[in-house]
C-alpha positions as CSV (number, residue, x, y, z in Angstrom):
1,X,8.0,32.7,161.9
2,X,8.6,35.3,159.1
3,X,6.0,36.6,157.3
4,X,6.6,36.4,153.9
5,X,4.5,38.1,151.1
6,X,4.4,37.2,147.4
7,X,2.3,39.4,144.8
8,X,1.9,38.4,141.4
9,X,1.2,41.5,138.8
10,X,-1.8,40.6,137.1
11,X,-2.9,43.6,134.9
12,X,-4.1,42.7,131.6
13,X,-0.3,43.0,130.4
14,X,0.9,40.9,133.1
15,X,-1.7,38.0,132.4
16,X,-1.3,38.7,128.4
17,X,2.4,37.8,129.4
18,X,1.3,34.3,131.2
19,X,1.3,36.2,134.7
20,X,-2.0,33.8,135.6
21,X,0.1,30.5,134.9
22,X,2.8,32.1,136.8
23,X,0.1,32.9,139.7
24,X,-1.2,29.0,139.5
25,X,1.8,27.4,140.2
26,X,3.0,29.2,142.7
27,X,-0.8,28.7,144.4
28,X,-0.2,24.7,144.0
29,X,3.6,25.1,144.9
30,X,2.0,27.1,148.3
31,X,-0.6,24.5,148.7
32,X,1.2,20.9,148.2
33,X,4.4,21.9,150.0
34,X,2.3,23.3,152.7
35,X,4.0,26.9,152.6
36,X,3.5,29.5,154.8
37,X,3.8,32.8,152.8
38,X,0.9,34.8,151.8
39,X,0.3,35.3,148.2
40,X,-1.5,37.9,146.6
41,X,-2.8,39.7,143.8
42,X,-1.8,43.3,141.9
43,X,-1.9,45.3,139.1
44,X,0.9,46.5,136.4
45,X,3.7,48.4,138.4
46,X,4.7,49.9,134.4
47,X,7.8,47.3,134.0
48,X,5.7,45.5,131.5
49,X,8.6,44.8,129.5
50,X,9.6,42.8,132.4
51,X,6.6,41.3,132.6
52,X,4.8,38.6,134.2
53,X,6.6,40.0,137.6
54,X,6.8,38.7,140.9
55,X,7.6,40.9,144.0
56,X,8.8,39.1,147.7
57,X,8.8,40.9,150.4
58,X,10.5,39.7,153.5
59,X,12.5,40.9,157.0
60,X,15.3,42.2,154.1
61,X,13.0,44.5,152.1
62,X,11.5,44.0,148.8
63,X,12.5,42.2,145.4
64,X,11.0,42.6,142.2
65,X,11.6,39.8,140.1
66,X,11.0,39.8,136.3
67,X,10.2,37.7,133.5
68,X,9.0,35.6,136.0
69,X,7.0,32.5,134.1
70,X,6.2,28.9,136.0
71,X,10.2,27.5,135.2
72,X,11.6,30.8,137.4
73,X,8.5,30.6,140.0
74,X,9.8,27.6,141.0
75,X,13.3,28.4,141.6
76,X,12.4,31.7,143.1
77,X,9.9,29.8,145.7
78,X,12.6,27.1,146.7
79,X,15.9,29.5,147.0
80,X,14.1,32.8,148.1
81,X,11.2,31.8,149.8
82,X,12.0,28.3,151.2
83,X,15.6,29.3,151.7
84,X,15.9,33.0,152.1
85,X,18.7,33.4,149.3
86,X,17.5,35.9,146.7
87,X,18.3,35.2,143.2
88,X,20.1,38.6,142.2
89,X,20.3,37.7,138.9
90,X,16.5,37.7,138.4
91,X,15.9,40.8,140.1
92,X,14.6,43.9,138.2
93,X,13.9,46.0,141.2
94,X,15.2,46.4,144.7
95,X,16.4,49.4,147.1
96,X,19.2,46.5,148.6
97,X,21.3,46.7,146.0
98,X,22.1,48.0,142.2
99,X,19.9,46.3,139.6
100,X,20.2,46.6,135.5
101,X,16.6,48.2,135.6
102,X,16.7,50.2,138.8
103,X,17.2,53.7,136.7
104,X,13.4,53.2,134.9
105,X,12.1,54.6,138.6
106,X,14.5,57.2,139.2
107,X,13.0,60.1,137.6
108,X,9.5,59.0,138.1
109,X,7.3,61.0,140.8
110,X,4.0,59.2,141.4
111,X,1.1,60.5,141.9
112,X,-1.9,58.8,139.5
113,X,0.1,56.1,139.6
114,X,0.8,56.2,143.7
115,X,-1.2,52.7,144.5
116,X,-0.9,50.5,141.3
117,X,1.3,47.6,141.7
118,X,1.2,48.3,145.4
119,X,-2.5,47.2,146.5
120,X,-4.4,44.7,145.6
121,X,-7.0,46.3,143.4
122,X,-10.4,44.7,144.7
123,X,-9.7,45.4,148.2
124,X,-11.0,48.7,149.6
125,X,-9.1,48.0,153.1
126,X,-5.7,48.1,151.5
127,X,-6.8,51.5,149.7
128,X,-7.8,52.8,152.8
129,X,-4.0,51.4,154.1
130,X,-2.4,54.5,151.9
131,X,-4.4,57.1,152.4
132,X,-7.8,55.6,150.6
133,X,-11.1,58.2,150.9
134,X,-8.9,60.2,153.5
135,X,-9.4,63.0,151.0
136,X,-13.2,63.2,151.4
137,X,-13.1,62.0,154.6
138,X,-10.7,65.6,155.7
139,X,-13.9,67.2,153.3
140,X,-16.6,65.4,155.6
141,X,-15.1,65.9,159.1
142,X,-13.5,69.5,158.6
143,X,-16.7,70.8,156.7
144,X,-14.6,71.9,153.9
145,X,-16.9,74.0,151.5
146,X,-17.7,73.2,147.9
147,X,-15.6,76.8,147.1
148,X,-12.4,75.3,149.1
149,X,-12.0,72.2,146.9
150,X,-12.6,73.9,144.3
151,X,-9.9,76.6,145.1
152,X,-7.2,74.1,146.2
153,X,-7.8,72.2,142.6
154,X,-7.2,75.8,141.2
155,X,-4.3,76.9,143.2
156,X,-2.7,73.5,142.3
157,X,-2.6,74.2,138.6
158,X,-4.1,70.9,137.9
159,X,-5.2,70.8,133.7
160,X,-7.0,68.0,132.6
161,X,-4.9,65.2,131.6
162,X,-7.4,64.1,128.9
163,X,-5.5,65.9,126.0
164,X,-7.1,69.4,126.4
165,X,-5.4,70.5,129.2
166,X,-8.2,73.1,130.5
167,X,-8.0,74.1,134.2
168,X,-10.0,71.5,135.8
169,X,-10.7,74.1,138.8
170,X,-12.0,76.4,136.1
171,X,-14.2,73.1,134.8
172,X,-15.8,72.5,138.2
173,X,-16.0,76.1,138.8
174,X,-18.3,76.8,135.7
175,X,-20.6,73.5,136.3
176,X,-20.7,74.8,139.4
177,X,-22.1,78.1,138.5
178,X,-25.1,76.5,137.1
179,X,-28.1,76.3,140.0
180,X,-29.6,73.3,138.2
181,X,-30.6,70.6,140.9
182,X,-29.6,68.0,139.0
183,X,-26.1,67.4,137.9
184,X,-23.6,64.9,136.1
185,X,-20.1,64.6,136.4
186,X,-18.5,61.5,133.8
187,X,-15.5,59.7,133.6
188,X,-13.9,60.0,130.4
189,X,-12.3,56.2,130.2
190,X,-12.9,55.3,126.5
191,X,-10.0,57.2,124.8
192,X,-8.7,55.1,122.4
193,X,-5.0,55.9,121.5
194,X,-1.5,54.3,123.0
195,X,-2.4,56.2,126.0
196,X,-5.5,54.8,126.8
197,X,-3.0,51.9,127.9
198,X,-2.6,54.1,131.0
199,X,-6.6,55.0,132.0
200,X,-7.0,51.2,131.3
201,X,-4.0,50.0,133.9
202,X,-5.2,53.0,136.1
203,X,-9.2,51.3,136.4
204,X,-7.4,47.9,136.9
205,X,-4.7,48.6,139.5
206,X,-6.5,51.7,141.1
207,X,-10.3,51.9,140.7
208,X,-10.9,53.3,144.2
209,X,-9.0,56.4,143.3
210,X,-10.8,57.1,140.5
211,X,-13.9,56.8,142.1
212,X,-12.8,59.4,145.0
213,X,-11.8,61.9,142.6
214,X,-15.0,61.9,141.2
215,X,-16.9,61.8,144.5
216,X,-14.9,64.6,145.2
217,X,-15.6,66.5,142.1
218,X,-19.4,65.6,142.8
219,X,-19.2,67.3,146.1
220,X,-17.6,70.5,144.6
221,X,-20.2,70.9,141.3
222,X,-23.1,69.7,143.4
223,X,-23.2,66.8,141.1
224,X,-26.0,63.9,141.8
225,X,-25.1,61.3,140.1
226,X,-21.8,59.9,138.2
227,X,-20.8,57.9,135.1
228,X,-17.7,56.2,134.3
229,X,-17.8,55.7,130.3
230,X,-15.5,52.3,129.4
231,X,-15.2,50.6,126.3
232,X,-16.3,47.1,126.4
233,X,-12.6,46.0,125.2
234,X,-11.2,46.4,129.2
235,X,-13.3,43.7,130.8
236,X,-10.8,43.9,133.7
237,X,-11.0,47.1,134.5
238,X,-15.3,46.9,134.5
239,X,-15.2,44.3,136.7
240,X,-12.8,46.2,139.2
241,X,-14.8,49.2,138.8
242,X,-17.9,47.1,139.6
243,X,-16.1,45.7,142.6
244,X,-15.0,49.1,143.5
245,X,-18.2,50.6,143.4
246,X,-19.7,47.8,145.6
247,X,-17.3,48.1,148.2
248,X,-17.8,52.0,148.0
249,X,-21.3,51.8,148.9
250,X,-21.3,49.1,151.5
251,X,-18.9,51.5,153.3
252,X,-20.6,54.6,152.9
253,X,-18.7,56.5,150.5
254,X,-21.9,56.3,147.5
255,X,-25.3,57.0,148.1
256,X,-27.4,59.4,150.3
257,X,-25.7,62.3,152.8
258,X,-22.2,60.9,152.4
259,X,-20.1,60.4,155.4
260,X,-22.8,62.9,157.5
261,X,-22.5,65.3,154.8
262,X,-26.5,66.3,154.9
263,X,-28.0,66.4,151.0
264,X,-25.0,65.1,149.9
265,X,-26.5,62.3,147.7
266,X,-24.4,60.9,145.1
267,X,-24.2,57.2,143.3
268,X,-21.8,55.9,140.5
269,X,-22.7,53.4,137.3
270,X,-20.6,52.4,134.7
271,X,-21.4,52.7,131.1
272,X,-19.8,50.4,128.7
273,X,-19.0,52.1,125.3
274,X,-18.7,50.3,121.7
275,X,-14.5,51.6,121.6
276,X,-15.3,54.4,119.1
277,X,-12.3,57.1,119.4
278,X,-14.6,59.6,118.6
279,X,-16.1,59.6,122.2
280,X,-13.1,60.7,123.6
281,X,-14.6,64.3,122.4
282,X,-16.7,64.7,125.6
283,X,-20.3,65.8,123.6
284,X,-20.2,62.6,121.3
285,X,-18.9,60.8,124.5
286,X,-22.7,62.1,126.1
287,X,-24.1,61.5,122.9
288,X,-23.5,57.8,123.0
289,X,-24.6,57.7,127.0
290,X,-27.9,58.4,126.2
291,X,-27.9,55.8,123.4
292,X,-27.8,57.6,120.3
293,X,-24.9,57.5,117.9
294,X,-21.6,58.9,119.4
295,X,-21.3,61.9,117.4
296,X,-19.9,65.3,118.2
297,X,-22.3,68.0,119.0
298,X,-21.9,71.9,118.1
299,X,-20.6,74.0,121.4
300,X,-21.5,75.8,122.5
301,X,-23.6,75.5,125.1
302,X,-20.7,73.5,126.6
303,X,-21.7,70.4,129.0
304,X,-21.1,72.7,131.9
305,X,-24.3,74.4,131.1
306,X,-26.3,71.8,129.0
307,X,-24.7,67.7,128.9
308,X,-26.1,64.9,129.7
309,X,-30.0,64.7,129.6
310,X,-29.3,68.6,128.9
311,X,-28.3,68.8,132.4
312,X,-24.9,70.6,133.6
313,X,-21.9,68.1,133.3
314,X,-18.8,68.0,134.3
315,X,-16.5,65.4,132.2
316,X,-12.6,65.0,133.1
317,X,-10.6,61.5,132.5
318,X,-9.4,58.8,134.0
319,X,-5.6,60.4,135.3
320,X,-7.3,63.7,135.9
321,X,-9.9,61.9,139.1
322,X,-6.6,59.9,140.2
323,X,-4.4,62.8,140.8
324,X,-7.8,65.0,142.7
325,X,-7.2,62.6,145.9
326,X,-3.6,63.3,146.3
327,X,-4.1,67.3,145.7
328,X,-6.9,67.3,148.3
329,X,-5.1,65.8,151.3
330,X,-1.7,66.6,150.1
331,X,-2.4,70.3,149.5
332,X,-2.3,72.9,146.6
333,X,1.4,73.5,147.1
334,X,2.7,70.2,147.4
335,X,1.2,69.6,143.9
336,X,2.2,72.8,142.4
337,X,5.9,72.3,143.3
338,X,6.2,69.8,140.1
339,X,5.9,70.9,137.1
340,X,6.6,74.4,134.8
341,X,5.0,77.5,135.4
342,X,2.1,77.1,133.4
343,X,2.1,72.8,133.6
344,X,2.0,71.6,136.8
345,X,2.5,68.2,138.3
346,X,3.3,65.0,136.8
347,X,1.8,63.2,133.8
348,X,1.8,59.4,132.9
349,X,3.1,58.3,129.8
350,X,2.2,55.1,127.8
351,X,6.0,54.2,126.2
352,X,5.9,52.2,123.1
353,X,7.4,51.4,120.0
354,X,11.2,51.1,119.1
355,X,11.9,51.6,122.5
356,X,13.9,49.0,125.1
357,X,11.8,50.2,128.2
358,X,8.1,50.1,127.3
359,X,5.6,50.8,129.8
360,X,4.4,53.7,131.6
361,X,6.5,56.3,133.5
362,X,5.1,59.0,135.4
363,X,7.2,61.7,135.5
364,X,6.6,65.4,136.3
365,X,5.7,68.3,134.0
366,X,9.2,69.9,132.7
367,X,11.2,66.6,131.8
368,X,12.6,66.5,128.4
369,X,11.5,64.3,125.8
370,X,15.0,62.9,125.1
371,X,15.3,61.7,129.4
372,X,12.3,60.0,129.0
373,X,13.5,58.2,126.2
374,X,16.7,57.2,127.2
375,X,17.0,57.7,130.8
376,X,13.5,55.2,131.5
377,X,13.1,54.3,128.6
378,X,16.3,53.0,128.4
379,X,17.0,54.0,124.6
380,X,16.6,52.1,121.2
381,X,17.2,48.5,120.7
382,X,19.8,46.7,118.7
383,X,22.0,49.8,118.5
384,X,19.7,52.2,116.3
385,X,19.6,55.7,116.1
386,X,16.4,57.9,117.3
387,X,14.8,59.2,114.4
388,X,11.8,60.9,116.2
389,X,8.5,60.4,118.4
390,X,5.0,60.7,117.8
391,X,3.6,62.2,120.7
392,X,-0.4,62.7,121.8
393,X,-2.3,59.4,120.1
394,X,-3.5,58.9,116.3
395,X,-3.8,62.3,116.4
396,X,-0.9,63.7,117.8
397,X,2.2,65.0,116.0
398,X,6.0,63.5,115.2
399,X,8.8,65.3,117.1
400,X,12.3,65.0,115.3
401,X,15.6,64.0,117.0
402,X,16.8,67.5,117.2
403,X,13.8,68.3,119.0
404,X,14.2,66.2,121.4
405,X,15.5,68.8,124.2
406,X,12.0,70.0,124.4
407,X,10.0,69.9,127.9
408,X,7.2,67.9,128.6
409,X,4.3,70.8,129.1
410,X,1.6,72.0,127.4
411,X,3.0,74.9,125.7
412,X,6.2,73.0,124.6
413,X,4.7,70.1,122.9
414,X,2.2,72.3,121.2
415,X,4.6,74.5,120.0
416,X,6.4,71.2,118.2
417,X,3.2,70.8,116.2
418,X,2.4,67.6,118.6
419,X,0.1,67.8,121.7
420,X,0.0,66.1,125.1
421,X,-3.3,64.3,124.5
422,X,-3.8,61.7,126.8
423,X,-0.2,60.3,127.2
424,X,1.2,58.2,124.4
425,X,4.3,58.2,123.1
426,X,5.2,56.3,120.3
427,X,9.4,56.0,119.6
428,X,10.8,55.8,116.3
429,X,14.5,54.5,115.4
430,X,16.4,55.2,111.4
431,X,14.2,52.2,109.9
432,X,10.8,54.4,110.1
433,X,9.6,55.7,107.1
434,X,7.9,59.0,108.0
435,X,5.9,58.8,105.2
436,X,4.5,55.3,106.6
437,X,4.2,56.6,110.0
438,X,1.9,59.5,108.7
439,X,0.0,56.9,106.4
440,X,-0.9,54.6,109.2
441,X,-2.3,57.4,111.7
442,X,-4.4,58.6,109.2
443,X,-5.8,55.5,108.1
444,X,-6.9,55.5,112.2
445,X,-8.4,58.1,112.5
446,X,-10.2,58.2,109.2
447,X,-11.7,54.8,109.9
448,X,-12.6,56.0,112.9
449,X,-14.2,59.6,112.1
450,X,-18.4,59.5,112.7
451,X,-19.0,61.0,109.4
452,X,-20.7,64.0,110.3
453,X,-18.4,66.7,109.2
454,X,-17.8,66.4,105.1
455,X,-14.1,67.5,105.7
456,X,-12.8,65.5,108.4
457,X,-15.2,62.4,106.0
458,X,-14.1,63.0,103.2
459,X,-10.5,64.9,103.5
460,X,-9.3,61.9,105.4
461,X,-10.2,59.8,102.6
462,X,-8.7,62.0,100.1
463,X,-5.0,62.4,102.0
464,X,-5.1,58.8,102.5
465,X,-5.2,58.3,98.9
466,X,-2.4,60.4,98.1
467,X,-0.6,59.0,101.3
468,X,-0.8,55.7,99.5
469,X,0.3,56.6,95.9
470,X,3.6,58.1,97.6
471,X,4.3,54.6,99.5
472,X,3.3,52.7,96.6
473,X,5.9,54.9,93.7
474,X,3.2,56.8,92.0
475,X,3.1,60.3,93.7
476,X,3.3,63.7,92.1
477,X,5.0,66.7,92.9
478,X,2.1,68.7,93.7
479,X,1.0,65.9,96.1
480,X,2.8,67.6,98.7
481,X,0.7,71.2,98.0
482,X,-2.5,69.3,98.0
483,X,-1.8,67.5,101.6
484,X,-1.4,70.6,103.0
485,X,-4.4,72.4,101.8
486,X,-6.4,69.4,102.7
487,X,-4.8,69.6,105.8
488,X,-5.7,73.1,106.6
489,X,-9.5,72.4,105.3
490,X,-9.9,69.7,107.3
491,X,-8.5,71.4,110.8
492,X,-10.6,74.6,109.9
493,X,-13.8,72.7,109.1
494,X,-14.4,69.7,111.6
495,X,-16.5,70.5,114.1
496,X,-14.7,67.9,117.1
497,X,-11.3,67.3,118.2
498,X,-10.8,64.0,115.8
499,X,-11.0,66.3,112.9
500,X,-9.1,69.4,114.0
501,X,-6.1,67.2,115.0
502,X,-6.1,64.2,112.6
503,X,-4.1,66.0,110.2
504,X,-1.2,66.4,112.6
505,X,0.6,63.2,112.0
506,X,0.6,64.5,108.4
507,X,1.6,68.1,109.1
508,X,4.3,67.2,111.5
509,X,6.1,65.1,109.1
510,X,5.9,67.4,106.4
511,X,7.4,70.0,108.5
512,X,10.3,68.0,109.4
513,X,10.7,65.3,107.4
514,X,9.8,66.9,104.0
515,X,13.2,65.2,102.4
516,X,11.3,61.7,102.7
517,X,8.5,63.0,101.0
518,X,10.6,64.2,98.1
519,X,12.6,61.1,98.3
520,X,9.3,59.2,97.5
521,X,7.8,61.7,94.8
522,X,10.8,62.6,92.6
523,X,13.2,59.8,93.0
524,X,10.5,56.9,93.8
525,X,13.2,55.8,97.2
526,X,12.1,54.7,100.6
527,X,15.2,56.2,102.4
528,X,14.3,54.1,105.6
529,X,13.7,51.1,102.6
530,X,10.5,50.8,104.5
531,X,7.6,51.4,101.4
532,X,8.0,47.9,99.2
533,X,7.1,49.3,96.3
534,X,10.1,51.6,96.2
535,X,13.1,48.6,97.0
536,X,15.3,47.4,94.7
537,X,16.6,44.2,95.5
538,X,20.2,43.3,94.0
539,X,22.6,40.3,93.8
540,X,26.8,41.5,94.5
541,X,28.2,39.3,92.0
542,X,31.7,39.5,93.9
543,X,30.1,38.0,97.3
544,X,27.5,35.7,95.1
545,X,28.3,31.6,96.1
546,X,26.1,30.1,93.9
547,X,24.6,28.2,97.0
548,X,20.8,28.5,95.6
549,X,18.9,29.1,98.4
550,X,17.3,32.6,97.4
551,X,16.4,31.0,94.2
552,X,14.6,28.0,95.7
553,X,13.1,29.9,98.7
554,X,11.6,32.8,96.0
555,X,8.0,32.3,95.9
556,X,7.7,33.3,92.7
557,X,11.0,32.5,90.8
558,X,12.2,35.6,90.1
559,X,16.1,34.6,90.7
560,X,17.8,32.5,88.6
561,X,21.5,31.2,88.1
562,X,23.5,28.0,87.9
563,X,24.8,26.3,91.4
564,X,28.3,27.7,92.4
565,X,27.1,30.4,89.7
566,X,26.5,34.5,90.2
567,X,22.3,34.8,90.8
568,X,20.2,36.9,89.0
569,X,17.0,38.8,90.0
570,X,14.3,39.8,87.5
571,X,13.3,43.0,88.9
572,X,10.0,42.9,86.9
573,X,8.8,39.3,88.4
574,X,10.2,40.3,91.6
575,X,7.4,41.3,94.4
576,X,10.1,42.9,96.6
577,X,9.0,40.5,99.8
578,X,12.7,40.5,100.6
579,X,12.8,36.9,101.9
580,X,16.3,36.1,100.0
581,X,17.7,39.4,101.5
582,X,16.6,37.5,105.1
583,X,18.0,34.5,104.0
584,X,21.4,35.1,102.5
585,X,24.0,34.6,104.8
586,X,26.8,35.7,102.7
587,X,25.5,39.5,102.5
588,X,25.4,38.9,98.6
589,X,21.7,40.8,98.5
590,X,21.7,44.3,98.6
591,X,18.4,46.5,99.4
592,X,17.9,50.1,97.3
């Protein structure tokens, strides 16, 4: 009899899309009709704008169906698995034939991303299936040295994928250099901006790889013991990293002279963190470890020398430990091969916003911005135009249109004023105020700045306030003089990486949208008509019916006018909600 498999995608964007009531009813539909396929479990593949998704694999190949809730898990069951007749229609991914959403994997190399949506994630056996602990099992049985790994992480040009982008090599070289007996290395998995969508999928579909990587980086910095730092908010991912971990110590991989390794003692905990951005920045990241507030501390020394407990440290993220596997048994070279001179390899990025395709991609180092976009992301909905993308978190920077040509690497994105930070990517069509945009990045990372440093306290405060007398009509003209000065205050005189980049949102938009700005200031216009406090709503007289329904649907009477009459609005009782723009449907209400 055929052995047919059916997984069910159940990472927390899977299940927030009903992916667990999709799961249940095709468990009772196995179980009451006596079915004979196997069902099981995996994390997001990064079609979760497809989601809850369903993959069958049979004697043909594999199907990827989408939007798959409890209606469509019946059919699917009946016609593909009872019957053997795929429903094409349904299909979102397949190498059998040509699909509508085929194209989102075509210019994706995977790496990180190599075993999510492929295994199930609590089962060590099918890890080991694709090349699971192979890595430090080549280190064990060949007697690679400590200088070797380190040397192949070098000579692959690998850079830390937490924002940085520092040599990781380098990293372990210099915690390395330190002869104390008693080492840390930490798992950075509490950043908190669009891109910590992909560390959180990675812990949920993948936990085993992150916890080779870092027994790997443990064997090359002589590290003793290992933290993984997650904010309480993933309680998936904590419980597959506790599984994880369990299942890596039953089988050897944790605890004392690894695989035959002699003094090569080395255990992993988790440490759940209270979601503060500001422990992304690895020193207020230790801070809060050893249970004092998470604030930044002044380098150096750097954690290489003193971290946690004042002991040497070595702290990398949660893509940075997924990719170390690969490198090790794959090889330097085969890693180096993606990527620009200077940027190699591949990145994941977390695609969201006014994008068709969200989701991540992983795609390799030298891509442009505009093929992400539009070749997996699959462009802008309802017909927009791309306005521009804010790339690298809260605290990243807005790339314009015209910009779009420009390479994904570290040099590259810098140069635009953005950075790479941890992978998110937030797309923007011709209704985004940029003024807007800027206001609501700041108001993050102000909220979420510890306080310490009287700039980054304070001068977010300050730009906020000015941010919100330009949305709300009531900016100046040298409002635009004193954002930048604050700007360059606040970069110059924060002591962490909150501070020094939190202006950028700011910066960026000044730098290329500086029209909006004046738009706001000296003609008091929103030209996306975004900022309600600068629209002007307005009755055509020539397309006005009379019919009423703008009048008796304005909450607070502002329109007035006989039936089969021209309306009027009373711009000073009007609150600009725009519900009788929404609900005319003779186009009589114009917006200004």
């Amino acid at each position: 009899m055929e052995n047919i498999k059916v997984i069910v995608g159940l990472g927390s964007c899977g299940i927030a899309a009903g992916a667990n009531k999709t799961y249940q009813k095709i468990k009772t539909l196995k179980e009451v009709d006596n079915l004979s396929f196997e069902l099981k479990k995996t994390s997001c593949i990064g079609m979760c704008f497809r989601e809850p998704l369903v993959e069958i694999i049979d004697s043909t190949g594999s199907y990827i169906y989408g939007n798959v809730d409890e209606k469509r898990a019946m059919e699917i069951i009946e016609k593909h698995v009872e019957q053997h007749e795929p429903i094409k229609e349904y299909v979102v991914k397949t190498d059998l034939f040509e699909t509508p959403d085929n194209y989102f994997f075509e210019n994706q190399v995977k790496i990180a991303l190599r075993h999510c949506g492929l295994i199930d994630p609590e089962s060590i056996e099918e890890y080991e299936a694709l090349e699971g602990y192979e890595a430090i099992r080549r280190i064990a049985k060949d007697k690679i040295s400590y200088e070797e790994v380190i040397k192949c992480v070098l000579d692959s040009g690998m850079r830390g994928r937490g924002g940085g982008g520092f040599p990781t090599g380098l990293k372990w070289r210099f915690a390395r250099g330190n002869k104390s007996e008693e080492k840390f290395i930490i798992c950075n998995a509490d950043e908190g901006d669009p891109g910590a969508f992909m560390d959180r999928s990675l812990l949920e579909g993948d936990p085993h790889a992150i916890l080779e990587g870092m027994i790997i980086g443990a064997y090359a910095i002589g590290a003793t013991d290992g933290v993984i730092y997650c904010r309480a908010e993933y309680p998936l991912a904590i419980k597959r990293l506790n599984i994880a971990i369990d299942q890596a110590r039953d089988k050897g991989y944790l605890g004392s002279n690894i695989l035959g390794i002699e003094g090569f003692n080395f255990d992993i905990h988790i440490k759940e963190g209270a979601g503060a951005f500001v422990c992304g920045e690895e020193t207020a990241l230790i801070a809060s470890i050893e249970g004092e507030r998470g604030m930044p501390r002044k380098r150096p020394p750097f954690p290489a020398e003193s971290g946690l407990w004042r002991k040497p440290t070595n702290i990398n993220n949660v893509e940075t430990f997924a990719n170390i596997p690969w490198i090790i048994f794959h090889g330097a070279a085969a890693y180096a091969k993606y990527g620009t001179e200077k940027s190699k390899g591949t990145k994941v990025f977390a695609l969201a916003g006014k994008i068709n395709n969200s989701g991540l991609v992983e795609v390799p180092m030298g891509i442009t911005i505009k093929d992400i976009i539009f070749k997996l992301g699959g462009g802008i909905p309802n017909g927009k135009k791309f306005k521009a993308v804010q790339l690298g978190g809260p605290s990243g920077g807005c790339i314009p249109e015209y910009l779009s040509h420009t390479i994904v690497d570290y040099d590259s994105v810098n140069a635009t004023g953005a950075i790479m930070g941890s992978g998110g990517m937030v797309v923007m069509d011709e209704t985004t105020c940029m003024v807007d945009m800027a206001k609501f990045f700041l108001d993050f990372t102000k909220k979420e700045s510890c306080g310490k440093c009287t700039f980054c306290r304070i001068g977010t405060q300050r730009m906020l306030e000015i941010l919100n007398r330009i949305t709300d009509g009531k900016g100046k003209a040298e409002d635009i003089d004193t954002l930048l000065e604050l700007s360059t205050n606040i970069k110059d005189g924060s002591l962490c990486g909150l501070g020094q980049t939190a202006p950028n949102p700011v910066l960026t938009t000044l730098r290329y949208f500086r029209d909006e700005y004046e738009a706001h200031i000296m003609h008091k216009k929103c030209p996306a008509k975004k900022c309600k406090a600068l629209l002007t709503y307005e009755i055509v007289p020539d397309k006005c019916t009379g019919c009423t329904v703008c009048a008796v649907k304005c909450p607070v009477k502002a329109i007035t006018g006989e039936k089969k009459q021209v309306h009027f609005i009373n711009q000073e009782t009007c609150i600009k909600c725009g519900d009788c723009y929404s609900r005319c449907k003779f186009e009589a209400i114009t917006v200004d």
